[in-house]
N, C-alpha and C positions, 0 to 999 in steps of 0.2 A: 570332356568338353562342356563349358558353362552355355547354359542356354538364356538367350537374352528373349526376354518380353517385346514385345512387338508394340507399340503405343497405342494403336486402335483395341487390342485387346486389353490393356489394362485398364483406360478408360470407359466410362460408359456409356450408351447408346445415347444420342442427343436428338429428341425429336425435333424434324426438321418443316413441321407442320407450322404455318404461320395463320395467325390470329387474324378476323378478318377484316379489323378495324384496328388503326391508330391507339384509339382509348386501349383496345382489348389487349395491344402487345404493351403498352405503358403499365396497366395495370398486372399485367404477370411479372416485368422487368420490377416492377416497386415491390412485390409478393417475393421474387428472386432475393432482390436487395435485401430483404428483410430478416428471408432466411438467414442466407449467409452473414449477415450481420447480427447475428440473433445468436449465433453459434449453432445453430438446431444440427449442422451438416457435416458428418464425414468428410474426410481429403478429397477420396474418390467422388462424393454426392457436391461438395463442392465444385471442382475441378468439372460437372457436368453440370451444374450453376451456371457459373461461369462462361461455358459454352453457348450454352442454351443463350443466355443474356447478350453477348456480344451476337449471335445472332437477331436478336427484336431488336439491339441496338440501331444493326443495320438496316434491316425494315421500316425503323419509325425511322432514320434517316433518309432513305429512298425517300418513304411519303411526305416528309417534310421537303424533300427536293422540287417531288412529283408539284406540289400546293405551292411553292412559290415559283417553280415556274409557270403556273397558270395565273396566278397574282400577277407577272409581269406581262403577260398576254395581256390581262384586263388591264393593265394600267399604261399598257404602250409601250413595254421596256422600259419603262423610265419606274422603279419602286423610287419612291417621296419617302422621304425621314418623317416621320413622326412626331409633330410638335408637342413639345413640351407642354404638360398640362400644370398649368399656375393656379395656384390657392388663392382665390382674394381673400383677404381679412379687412 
């Protein structure tokens, strides 16, 4: 009888500890990036990269959620485009 691996165990443990600022999970996801881009990482160290990063993804996501909906509180539900800023010469 072949015994199959189980996925949580071939994988490795992905700390699920979140950063306590915006900056601080940007800065580990850019250090992540870098890694893995860098080659420095195993499959396995990868593949908990990976993890690890789509987790602060969704974190900085929340808080960018969390900050513009307070944006639209302060501005009345109504968010304004952003004019264009013109060069004079």
């Amino acid at each position: 009888m072949a015994k199959t691996a189980k996925s949580q165990d071939a994988a490795p443990d992905v700390p699920q500890d979140l950063p306590e600022t915006y900056e601080a999970a940007l800065a580990e996801l850019e250090k992540l990036v870098g890694r893995m881009e860098g080659g420095e990482l195993g499959l396995e160290e990868s593949l908990g990269a990976y993890r690890r990063g789509a987790v602060l993804v969704k974190y900085c996501q929340g808080l960018l959620e969390k900050v513009e909906q307070q944006v639209k509180v302060l501005e009345g539900e109504t968010l304004k485009p952003l004019e264009p800023v013109r060069d004079e010469f």
